[in-house]
C-alpha positions, 0 to 999 in steps of 0.5 A: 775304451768304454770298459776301461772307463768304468775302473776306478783307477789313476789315469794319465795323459798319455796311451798305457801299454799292453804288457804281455811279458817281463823280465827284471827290469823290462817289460815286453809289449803287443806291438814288439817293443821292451820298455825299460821301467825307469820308476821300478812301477809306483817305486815298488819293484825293487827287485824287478819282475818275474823273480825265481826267488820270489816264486819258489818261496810263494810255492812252498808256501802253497803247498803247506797252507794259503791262508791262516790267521796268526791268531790261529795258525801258529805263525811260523812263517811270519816269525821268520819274516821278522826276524830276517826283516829286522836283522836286514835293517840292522834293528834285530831286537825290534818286534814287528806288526805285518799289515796289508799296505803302506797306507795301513802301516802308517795307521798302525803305526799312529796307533801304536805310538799313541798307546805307548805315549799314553802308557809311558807318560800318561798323555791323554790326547796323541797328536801325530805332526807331519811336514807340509812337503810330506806323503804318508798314505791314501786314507782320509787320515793320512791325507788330512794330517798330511802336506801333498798338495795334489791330493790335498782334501778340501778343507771341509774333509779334512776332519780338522787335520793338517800339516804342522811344520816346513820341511827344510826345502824349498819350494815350503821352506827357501824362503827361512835361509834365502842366501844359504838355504836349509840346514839344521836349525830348521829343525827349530820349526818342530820344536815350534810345532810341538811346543805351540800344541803342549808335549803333553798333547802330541804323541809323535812326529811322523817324518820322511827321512828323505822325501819321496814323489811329493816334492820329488826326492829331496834330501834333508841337510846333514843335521837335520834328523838328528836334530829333530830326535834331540829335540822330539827326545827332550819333550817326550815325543816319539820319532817315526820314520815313514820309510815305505818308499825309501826303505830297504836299500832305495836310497843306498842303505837299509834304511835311508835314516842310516846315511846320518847318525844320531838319528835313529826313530822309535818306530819304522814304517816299511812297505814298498820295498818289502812287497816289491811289487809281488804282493801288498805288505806294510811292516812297523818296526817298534824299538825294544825298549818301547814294544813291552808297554803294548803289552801293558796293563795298562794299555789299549788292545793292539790296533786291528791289521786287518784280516789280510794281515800277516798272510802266510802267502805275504810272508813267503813273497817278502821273504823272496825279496829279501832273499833277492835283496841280500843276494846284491852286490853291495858294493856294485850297486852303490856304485851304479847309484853314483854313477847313475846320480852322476849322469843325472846331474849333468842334465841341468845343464839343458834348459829344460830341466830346473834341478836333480836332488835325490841319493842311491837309486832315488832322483827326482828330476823336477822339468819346465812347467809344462814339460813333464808329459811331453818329456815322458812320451820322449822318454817312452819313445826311447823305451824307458818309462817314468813315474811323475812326482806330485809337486810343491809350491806356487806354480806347483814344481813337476818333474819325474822320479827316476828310481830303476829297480835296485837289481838292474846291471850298468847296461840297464841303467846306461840305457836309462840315462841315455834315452832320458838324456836324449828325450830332454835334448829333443825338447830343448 
């Protein structure tokens, strides 16, 4: 106990488990038991564990080589990646800069707005605006500008960053539209945000499509993002969409902007489902017709990667996800998410559970203040464990975020529902 006191890592209040073996979407313990992970791991493994295409990517790839510098090595593998990865979200003339994590995409891609900006229009100072509902990685920066009210810093690290619009959900935003509630007009706020800094001062806006374990899975009305280009469009700001955990078919689509038109982003951020548990990768998606001025004259160098960056080893796990991901049923697997959607829904007929938001393979399912780790040790009970979402509001909203592994068979996700759905009844 001592020893594992020393690591420096998240903790929960209930007992962990020894794994001591895998299979897609289950994990084998000490003590003879199969857990089924209802949150696919921190809403990464996707395509669940111990996958065969995975592996045989990774082993090709180490018998060449295990480590070279783009710079330096040409980079054969990683040009491979990002043409698959962009034809696979349907953005097939992007360019793409590889990194280690979904924290550092977010910083890259802040950095490469602000020199396109700067290039383009000639703005001087590059303000990235985020929503007060909003989760954008773990670095000081990406925690200050930030709206995750757990990880929320104190006001004097925040380095005079902070969160500049409502979301449109309640609980930041009900109180706009109290008799109907969000809806597209509340895309006036970001119109409000940018015009209150000057265009001239604010590089991007930096939004979740759909929003992730802050809040818990809330889905923006229909209009909305479009509304926002429209707006972001006309003062000369850039989109960004942060799709580190939506992206890659977790909500249903490629990219979780996909389930509304009009609303298409300048630059992309992916890494959760990209990685999907086998190794730590963030990608930034930069739209055609943006990607030129980076090379400009004009321009500031490209902003560090890190040295890890475009690993050849990355790469070749990448890659086996996406093999993994493309070989899906399509089809089928939009047809578990409704199903899975469905059964979840039916859960707010128990008093226990407050509300069910969420699309494709991505549900929060916000609980009773007080009820969320004695709903979690049921669950585990019943072997299927969960990922708790961070909350919003005053009292904070909790809840657990169920987001199995895009790969699982209906037997899976019916094992799912039914250990969730009886965990819930023995609290009520």
């Amino acid at each position: 106990m001592l020893q594992r006191a020393r690591l420096l890592t998240s903790s929960r209040p209930l007992p962990d488990f020894k794994a001591v073996g895998s299979n897609g979407p289950w994990l084998d313990t000490a003590d003879g038991r199969r857990m089924l992970d209802g949150s696919s791991g921190l809403l990464c493994s996707n395509v669940g564990q111990g996958s065969q295409a995975v592996f045989s990517r990774i082993e090709k790839q180490f018998s060449h080589y295990t480590f070279g510098g783009a710079a330096v090595v040409q980079p054969h593998i990683q040009l491979e990646l990002m043409d698959r990865l962009c034809q696979a979200v349907g953005r097939p003339e992007d360019s793409v800069a590889l990194t280690t994590c979904g924290t550092l995409g977010v910083e890259v891609a802040v950095g490469l707005a602000r020199n396109i900006v700067r290039v383009r229009d000639g703005k001087r100072r590059g303000e990235i605006l985020t929503s007060d509902l909003s989760y954008h990685g773990n670095s000081v920066f990406t925690l200050g500008v930030a709206g995750n009210q757990v990880r929320d810093p104190r006001p004097e690290d925040r380095c005079g960053l902070g969160p500049a619009f409502p979301a449109p959900y309640p609980p930041t935003h009900g109180h706009a539209h109290e008799a109907h509630g969000c809806d597209a007009s509340c895309a006036g706020e970001v119109a409000r945000a940018i015009d209150s800094r000057g265009a001239e001062n604010v590089a991007a806006v930096l939004i979740e499509p759909v929003n992730g374990t802050t809040g818990g899975a809330f889905v923006p009305p229909g209009g909305y993002l479009r509304r926002v280009s429209e707006i972001c469009r006309k003062r000369n700001v850039l989109v960004i969409h942060d799709e580190v955990l939506t992206g890659l078919w977790r909500t249903g689509t490629p990219l979780a902007s996909r389930h509304w038109d009009g609303c298409e982003p300048d630059l992309v951020i992916l890494s959760k489902g990209l990685g999907a548990g086998y190794t730590g990768v963030g990608a930034v998606l930069v739209a055609p017709e943006l990607a030129p001025l980076l090379r400009h004259r004009d321009a500031d160098p490209l902003p560090a990667m890190g040295t890890m960056a475009t690993h050849p080893l990355q790469a070749a796990a990448c890659l086996g996800v996406l093999d993994e991901l493309e070989s899906m049923d399509h089809g089928a697997f939009a047809a578990r998410g409704e199903r899975l959607g469905a059964s979840l829904r039916s859960l707010t007929g128990w008093a226990t559970v407050r509300d069910v938001r969420g699309i494709g393979h991505l549900y929060g399912v916000e609980v009773t203040p007080g009820l969320l780790w004695p709903l979690m040790q049921e669950c585990e009970r019943r072997g299927v464990f969960f990922y708790p979402f961070t909350g919003a509001g005053h009292p904070c909203s909790e809840g657990l975020v169920v987001a199995p592994p895009l790969n699982c068979g209906s037997q899976d996700i019916d094992c799912l529902t039914s250990a969730l759905t009886d965990a819930v009844a023995a609290l009520s």
